[in-house]
N, C-alpha and C positions, 0 to 999 in steps of 0.2 A: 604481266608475267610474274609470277611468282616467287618472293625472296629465299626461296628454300631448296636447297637440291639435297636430293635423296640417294644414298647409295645400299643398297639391300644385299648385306651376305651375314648370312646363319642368325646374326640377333638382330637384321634389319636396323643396324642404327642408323640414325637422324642427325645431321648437321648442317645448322642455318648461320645464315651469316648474323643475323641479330644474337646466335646463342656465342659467338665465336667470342673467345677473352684471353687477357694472359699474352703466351710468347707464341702459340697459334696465329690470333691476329696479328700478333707482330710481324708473323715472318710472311702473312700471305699479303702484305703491305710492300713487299720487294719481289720486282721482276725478273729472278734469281735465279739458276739450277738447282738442284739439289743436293747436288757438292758442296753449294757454298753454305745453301742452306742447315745443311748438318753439320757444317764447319761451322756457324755462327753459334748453333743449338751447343756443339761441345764447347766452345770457347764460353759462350756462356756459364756454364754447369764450372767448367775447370775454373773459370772467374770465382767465381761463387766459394769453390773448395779453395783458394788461394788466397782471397778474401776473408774467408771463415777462418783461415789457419794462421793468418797474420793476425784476426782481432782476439782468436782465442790466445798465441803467445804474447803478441802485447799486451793480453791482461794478465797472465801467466806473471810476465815479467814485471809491470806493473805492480801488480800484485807482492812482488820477491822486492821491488826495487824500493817500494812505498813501506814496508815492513822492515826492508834496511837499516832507511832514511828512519824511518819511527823509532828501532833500536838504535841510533845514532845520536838523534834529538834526545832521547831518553837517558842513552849515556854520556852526554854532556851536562845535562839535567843533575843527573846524579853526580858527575865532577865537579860541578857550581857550588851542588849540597855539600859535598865532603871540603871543600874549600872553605866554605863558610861556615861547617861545624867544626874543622880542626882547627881555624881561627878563632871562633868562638872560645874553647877547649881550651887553646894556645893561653887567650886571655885571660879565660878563669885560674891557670895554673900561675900568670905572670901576677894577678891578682893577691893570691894567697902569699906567693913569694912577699912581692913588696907592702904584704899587713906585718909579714914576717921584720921585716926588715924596718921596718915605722916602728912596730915593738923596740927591738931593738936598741931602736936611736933613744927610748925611752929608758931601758936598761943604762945605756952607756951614761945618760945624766945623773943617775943614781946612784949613791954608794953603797948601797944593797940589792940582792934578789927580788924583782920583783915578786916569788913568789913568794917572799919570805916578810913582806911588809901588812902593814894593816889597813884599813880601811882607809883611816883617815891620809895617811900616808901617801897612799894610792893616789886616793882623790887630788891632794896638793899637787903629785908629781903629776895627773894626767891632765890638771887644768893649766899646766904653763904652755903658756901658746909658741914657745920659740921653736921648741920642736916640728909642729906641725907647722909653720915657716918657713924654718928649713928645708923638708922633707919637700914642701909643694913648692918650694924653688928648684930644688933638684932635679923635680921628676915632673911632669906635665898631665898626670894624673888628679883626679879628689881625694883627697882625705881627711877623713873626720874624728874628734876623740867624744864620748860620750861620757856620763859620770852619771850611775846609777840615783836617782832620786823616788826612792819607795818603787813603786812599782813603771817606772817612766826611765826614760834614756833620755839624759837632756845633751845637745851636743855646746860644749863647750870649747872646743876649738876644731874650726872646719875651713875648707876651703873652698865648701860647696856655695853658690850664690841661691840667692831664695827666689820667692814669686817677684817681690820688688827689684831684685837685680841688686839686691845685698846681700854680706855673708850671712848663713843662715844661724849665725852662732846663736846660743840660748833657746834653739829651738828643738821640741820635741820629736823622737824617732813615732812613727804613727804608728798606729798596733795592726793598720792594715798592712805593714812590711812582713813579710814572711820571716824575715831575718828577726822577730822580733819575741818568737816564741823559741827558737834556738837560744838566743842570747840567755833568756831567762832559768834554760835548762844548761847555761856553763857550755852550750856547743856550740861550734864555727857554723856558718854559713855562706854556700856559694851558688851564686845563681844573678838574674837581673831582676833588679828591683828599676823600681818608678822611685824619681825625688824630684818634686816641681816640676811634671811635665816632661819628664827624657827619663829617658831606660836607660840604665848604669848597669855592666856586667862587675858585681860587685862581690866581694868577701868580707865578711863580719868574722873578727876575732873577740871573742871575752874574755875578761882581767879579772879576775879571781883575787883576794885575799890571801893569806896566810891559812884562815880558817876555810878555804873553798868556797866565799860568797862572792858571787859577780859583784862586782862595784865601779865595773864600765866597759867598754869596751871601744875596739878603734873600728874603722871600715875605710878600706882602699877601692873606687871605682875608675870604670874606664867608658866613658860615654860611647853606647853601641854604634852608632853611627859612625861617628870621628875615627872609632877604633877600626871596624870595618869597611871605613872607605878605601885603600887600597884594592882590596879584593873587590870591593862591589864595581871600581873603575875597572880591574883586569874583565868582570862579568860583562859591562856595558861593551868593553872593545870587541870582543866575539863576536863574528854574522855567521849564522847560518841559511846556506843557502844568497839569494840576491837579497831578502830582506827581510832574511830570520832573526834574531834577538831574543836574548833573557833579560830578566825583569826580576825585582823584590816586591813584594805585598805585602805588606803585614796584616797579620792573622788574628793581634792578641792585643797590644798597647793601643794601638788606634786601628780595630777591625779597619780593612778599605782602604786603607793611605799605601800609595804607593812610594815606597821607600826608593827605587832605582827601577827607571825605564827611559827610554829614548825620549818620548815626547811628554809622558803622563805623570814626570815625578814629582813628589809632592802633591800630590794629588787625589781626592775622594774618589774612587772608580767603584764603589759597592753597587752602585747602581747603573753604571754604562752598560748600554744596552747593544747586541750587535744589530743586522738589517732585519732581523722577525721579531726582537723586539725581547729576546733570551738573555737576562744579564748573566753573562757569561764567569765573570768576575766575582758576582758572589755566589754564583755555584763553586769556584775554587774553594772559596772562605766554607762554605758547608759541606765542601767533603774533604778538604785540607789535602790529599795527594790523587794523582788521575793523570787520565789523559782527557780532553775535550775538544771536540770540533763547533763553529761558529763562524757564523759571515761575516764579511767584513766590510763596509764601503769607504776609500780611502778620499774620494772625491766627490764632489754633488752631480747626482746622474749617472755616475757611473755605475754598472753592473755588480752585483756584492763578489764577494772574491771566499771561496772558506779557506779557514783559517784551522790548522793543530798545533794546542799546548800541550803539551807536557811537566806537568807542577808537582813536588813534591815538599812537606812540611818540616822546617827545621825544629824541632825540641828545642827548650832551655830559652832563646828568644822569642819564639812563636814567629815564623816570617816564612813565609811560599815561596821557593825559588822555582822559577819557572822558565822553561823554553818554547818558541810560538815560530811561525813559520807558513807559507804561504801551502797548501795540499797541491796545487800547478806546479809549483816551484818540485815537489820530490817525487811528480810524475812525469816531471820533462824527457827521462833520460827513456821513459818508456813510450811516451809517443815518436820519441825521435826512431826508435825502435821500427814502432808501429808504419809510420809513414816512409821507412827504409823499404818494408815487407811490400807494403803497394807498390810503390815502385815498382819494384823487382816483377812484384805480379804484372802489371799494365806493360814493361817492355818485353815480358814473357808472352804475352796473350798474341799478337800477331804473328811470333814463330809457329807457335801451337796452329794456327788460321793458316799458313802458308803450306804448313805439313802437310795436314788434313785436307787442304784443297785439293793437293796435287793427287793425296792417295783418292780421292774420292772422284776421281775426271778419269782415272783410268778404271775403276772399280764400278761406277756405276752412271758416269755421266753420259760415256759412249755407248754404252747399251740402253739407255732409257730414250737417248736420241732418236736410236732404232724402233723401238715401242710407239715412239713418239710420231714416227714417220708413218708408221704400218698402219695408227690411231685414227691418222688426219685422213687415210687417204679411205678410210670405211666412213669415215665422219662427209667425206664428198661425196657418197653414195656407189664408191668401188668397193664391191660384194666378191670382185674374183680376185683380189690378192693372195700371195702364197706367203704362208705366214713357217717361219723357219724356227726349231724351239734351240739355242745352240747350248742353254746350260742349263744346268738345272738344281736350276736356287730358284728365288723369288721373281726375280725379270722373267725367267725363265716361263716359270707361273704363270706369270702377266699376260708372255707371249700366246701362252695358251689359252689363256680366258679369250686373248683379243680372237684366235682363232677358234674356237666355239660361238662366242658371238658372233665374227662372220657370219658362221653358216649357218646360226641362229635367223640370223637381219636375212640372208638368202630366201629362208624358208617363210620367213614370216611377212616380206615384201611378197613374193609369188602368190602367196595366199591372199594379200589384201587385194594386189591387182582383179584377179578372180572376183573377189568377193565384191569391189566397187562396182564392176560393171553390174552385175544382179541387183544391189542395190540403188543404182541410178534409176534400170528401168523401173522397178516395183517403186520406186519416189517416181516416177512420171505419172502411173497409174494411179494412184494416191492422191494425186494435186487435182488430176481431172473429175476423181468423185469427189471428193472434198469442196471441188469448186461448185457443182452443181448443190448441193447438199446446203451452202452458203447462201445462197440465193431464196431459197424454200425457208430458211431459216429465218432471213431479213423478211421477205415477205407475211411470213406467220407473226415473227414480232409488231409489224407494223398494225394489223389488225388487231391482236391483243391489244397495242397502247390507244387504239379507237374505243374499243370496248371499256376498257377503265375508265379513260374522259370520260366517258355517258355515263358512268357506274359512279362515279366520283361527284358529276351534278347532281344526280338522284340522290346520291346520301347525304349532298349539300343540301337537297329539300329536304330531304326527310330532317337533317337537325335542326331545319328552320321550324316544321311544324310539330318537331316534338317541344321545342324551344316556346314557341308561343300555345301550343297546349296545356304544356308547363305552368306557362302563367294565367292560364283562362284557371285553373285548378287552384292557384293559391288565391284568383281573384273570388272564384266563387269559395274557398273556405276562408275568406275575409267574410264576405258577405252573409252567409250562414252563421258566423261569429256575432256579426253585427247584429242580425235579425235575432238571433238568442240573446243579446243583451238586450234588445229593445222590447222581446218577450217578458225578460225579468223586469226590466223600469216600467212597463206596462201594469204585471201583474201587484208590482209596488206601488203603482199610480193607484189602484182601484182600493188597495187596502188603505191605503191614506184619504181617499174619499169617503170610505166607507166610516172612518173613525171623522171626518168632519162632518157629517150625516149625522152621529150619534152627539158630538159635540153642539153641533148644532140645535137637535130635538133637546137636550139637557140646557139649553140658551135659553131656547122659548118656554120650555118648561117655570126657571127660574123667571124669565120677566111676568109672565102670568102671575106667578104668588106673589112678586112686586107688586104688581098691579091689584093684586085683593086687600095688600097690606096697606096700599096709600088711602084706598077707600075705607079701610077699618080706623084711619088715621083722620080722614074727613068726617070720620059720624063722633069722635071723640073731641073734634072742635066747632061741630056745632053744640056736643053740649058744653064746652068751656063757655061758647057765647053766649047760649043759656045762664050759664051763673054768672057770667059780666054783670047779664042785663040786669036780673036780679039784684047780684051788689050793689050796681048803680040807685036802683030802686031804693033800696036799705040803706045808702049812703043819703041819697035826698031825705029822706023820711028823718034819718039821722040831725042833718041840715035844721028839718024844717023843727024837732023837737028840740033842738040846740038853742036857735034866735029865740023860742020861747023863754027855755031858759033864762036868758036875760045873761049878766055876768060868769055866772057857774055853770053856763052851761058854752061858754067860747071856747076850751079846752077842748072839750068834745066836737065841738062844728070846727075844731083844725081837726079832727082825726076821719071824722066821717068826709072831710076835702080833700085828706089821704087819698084815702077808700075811693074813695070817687074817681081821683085819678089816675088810680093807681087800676079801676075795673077798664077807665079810657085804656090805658095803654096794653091793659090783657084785650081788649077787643081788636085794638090794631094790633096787633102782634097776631092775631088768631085770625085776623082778616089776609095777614101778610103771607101767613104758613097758609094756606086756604088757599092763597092762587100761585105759589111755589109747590103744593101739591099738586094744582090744577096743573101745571104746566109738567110736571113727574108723571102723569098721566097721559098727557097725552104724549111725552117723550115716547111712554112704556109703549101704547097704542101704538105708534111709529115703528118702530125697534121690533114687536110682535109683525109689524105688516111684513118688517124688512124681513126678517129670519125666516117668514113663510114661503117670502121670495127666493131668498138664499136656499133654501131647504128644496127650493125645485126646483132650483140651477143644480145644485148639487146633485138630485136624484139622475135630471139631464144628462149630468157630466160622468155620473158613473156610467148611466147607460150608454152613452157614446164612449167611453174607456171598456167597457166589458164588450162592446160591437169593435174595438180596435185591436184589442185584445184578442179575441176569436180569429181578427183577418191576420193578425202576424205573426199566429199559430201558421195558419195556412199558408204565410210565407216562408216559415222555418222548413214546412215540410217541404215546399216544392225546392228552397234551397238546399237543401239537404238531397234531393233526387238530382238536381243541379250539379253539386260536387262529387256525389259517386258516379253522373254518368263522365263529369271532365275528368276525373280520373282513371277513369276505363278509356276514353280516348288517348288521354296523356300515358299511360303503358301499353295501349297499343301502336301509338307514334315510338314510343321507344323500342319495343319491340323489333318495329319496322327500322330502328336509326341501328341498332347493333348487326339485325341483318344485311342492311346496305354497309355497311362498314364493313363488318366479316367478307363478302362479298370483294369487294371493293382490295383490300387486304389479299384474299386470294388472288385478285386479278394482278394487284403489283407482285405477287411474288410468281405468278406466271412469266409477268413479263423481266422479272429480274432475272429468272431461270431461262425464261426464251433470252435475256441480252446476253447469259452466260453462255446460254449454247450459242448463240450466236457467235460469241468472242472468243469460243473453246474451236468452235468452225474455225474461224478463222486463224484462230494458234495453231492449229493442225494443219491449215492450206498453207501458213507463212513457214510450218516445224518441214511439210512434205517440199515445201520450193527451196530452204536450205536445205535438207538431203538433198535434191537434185544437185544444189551448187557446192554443195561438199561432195558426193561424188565424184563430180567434174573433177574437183583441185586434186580429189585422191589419185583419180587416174590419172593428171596432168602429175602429182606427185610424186608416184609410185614409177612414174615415165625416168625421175632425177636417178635411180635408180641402176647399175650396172648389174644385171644380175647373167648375163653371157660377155666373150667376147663376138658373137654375131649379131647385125644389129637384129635382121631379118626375125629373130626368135625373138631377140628384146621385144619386137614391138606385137 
């Protein structure tokens, strides 16, 4: 069944329960009326507006209360400042009074005007120390007397202690004192100076001559701190708020130290950082007056808290007085506000729900009941309800739609009744040609799938004998290959016989002139033998004229037995070379037989090379007839293998087209047997149906 219901008027809109969101789903989640339901929807909405009007005045007032609180802190801020510049003030004047008055006590020791003395004069009266003894037993201030030395202020009686924690007497005024360039120009000076480390709200007086030269001067101080702790104690007792507080920073003698706070006094804070990591602190020191907000963590873990200063800068000592305080802390008076509003809203919202119920159960509960009735009873297939319209608003509407549909659902059951019956029977007549038709159908397919099988082993020979035609084709242009290379080593064979033929005749050629030369070499040692024999002769002859001789002739019969043996050893040597020819000759004789022999193996061998030659000519050609008639076989087996295949192809797609019709049959025999049994239901259906009060026409 489908998650979607559809309701069609004038823009056909669409609503599914998957698109459903918001206070839609919410409300179709309670098994409600509709009274209560539009009493939720307003209460809702009025929430919303009650809600909306409590957060907009809580921040209203927030807003008014937090700007209060800010102008409050601010104006304390500024009564701190004015406290501790009119003591400041206070001091500077009680300053210059009692330089006034230390003068003085100097006058009173004297028997003349001071300004009517000399230098020297001066000098003696302002280095007696009892004076300034006196003076700092009386009064709990510093003071010091100086005595001009060239261009230096040496102090020669003080009460000031030095860096060691002794009196600083004999030591020089530094040129870094501001007081130090008034002095030289004969004028007073008031202001805080620095001396060893502490800030002195001080006055400098000059001591003039008779002639108008400075030749020293005094200075009365009041240590800032000491002087101003009174007032910095009344600053510390103030809370603002649960756990507001002002504070002192100094700005100028020691940027960073805090001079007076609850927990941080005396203390470096330039660099404390809040919970992001903002040093909050020397943002004061670099913009000297403000307001600033920063977080705060009072404990490990806990959640930062922000935090508003209010700081502004004193002149003349350089110090930030500042007041700080929790932002919670001067928003309380507005959420208490805030959460008064809710209230009020949430004991409000079920009066509102109780009103609205009530107006909505006589205004539209009891008439949508009726709708509701008339609804169900066309929903159970009663067609003859008398539908009554009594007002005419929107229910009213309703009522009349419901009674148009009626007689809508009247007309349109009467008609389907009719119209099932016609369609059952023409689904009767349908099912019984469709059945016969089914039958014809199986039958024809069964034959076709006979037909294929035969069609499908045929084209399985036929790939067998294109397949092994195939290779009768590459075996005979193997073989064809073969026979052409045995052609060319053939016709290479003859040419290399034919050049062993000519090497050969150029063999025996050469052993023949051999063979004339060893014989021209035999007739050259028969005549060597010839003159042997000879010398021999000449040498006996020689012998035999020698012995005659007698003494003078021995010299000579050793030379002629030279001779003599020396024609011995030319005869063997010429006998030696003689049958070493003898045997060169008949080597040559030998070697001429062989070459004759060779020479007619050779001619043999061509002539059976050029008879082998001839016959596998004649076997290229018949392989060469060999390979174009196996390739005229081999494309007529292919031929035949694409035909049986196309074939073959055709018959499955017969038979795919006969399963379809077959299966199309049979959707049609299964589509025409559900009409008939949808029919049936209709008619059984359209039976549920009241469309008279007689049954007799009903049926």
């Amino acid at each position: 069944m489908s998650n979607f219901f559809k309701f069609n008027r004038h823009g056909e809109v669409e609503y599914s329960n998957n698109a459903d969101r918001g206070l839609k789903a919410w409300l179709r989640t309670f098994h409600v009326g509709v009274a209560m339901k539009l009493g939720l929807v307003l209460v809702f909405f009025i929430s919303i507006l009650l809600i909306g009007a409590s957060f907009i005045l809580s921040s209203y007032l927030s807003t008014q209360l937090q700007n209060n609180a800010l102008e409050s802190i601010a104006a304390n801020t500024r009564i701190f400042h004015n406290d501790i510049n009119t003591e400041y003030k206070r001091l500077m004047g009680d300053a210059e009074r009692y330089s006034n008055i230390y003068i003085n006590n100097y006058q009173n020791v004297s028997s003349k005007p001071l300004r009517t003395m000399d230098a020297e004069e001066l000098k003696a009266l302002l280095s007696d120390g009892h004076t300034n003894i006196k003076f700092s037993e009386l009064t709990t201030i510093f003071t010091s007397t100086f005595v001009r030395q060239g261009e230096e202020f040496v102090r020669v009686n003080t009460s000031l202690q030095g860096s060691e924690g002794r009196m600083a007497t004999s030591t020089v005024l530094s040129h870094d004192n501001p007081a130090m360039a008034e002095l030289i120009k004969n004028k007073p000076y008031s202001g805080v100076v620095v001396l060893y480390g502490k800030q002195f709200i001080s006055h400098y007086e000059p001591i003039a001559d008779k002639y108008g030269q400075v030749v020293g001067a005094v200075a009365i101080g009041f240590d800032v701190k000491l002087a101003l702790q009174p007032v910095i104690k009344q600053l510390l007792a103030v809370h603002i708020g649960d756990d507001g507080f002002a504070f002192v920073l100094d700005a100028g003698f020691m940027p960073g130290m805090m001079i007076a706070h609850p927990t941080l006094a005396n203390q470096q804070v330039q660099n404390t950082t809040d919970a992001h990591g903002f040093k909050y602190f020397g943002d004061m020191l670099a913009r000297k007056a403000g307001t600033i907000y920063y977080d705060t963590v009072n404990t490990y873990g806990a959640a930062p808290r922000k935090k508003l200063t209010v700081f502004e800068h004193i002149d003349g000592i350089n110090w930030i007085i500042g007041t700080t305080c929790y932002v919670d802390d001067v928003a309380r008076s507005s959420i208490l506000v805030r959460n008064a509003l809710l209230v009020f809203s949430v004991i409000l919202m079920p009066i509102i729900l109780l009103l609205i119920a009530i107006a909505s159960r006589f205004l539209i509960s009891d008439r949508l009941n009726n709708v509701l009735k008339i609804s169900q009873s066309i929903a159970q297939g009663d067609l003859t309800a008398d539908i009554h319209v009594d007002h005419n608003d929107e229910i009213g509407d309703l009522l009349l739609a419901n009674e148009k549909m009626r007689y809508s659902l009247h007309s349109l059951v009467g008609d389907v009744v009719s119209h099932a019956k016609h369609v059952h029977k023409a689904a009767l007549k349908i099912t019984e040609a469709v059945d016969g038709q089914a039958s014809t159908s199986v039958q024809t397919s069964s034959s076709v799938a006979e037909i294929t099988s035969t069609m499908e082993e045929l084209s399985a020979s036929s790939t067998q004998i294109a397949e092994h035609s195939r290779a009768v084709v590459d075996i005979a242009n193997v073989t064809l290959d073969d026979c052409n290379n045995g052609s060319e080593s053939m016709a290479e064979l003859l040419n290399r016989m034919a050049d062993i033929d000519s090497d050969n005749q150029q063999s025996m050629h050469e052993i023949m002139k051999l063979g004339n030369k060893s014989k021209e070499i035999s007739r050259v040692m028969v005549i060597i033998n010839s003159v042997a024999d000879q010398t021999k002769l000449i040498a006996f002859n020689a012998a035999l004229e020698a012995s005659s001789a007698g003494e003078s002739g021995k010299r000579f019969s050793v030379v002629a037995a030279e001779i003599r043996r020396l024609a011995d050893s030319v005869t063997e040597s010429t006998y030696e070379i003689e049958n070493k020819i003898s045997e060169i000759q008949n080597a040559i004789n030998r070697l001429v037989l062989n070459a004759e022999k060779g020479s007619n193996s050779i001619k043999a061998g061509t002539t059976a090379c050029k008879i082998s030659a001839d016959r596998l000519h004649d076997i290229v050609a018949h392989a060469g007839q060999t390979s174009t008639a196996a390739m005229q076989i081999s494309l007529s087996t292919q031929q035949q293998k694409t035909a049986s295949n196309q074939v073959v192809m055709a018959l499955r797609e017969i038979v795919v087209a006969s399963n379809y019709t077959s299966q199309s049959i049979n959707d049609i025999l299964s589509i025409s047997q559900d009409m008939t049994q949808l029919s049936q239901e209709l008619n059984q259906a359209s039976q549920s149906f009241k469309l008279t009060d007689n049954p007799d026409e009903q049926a």
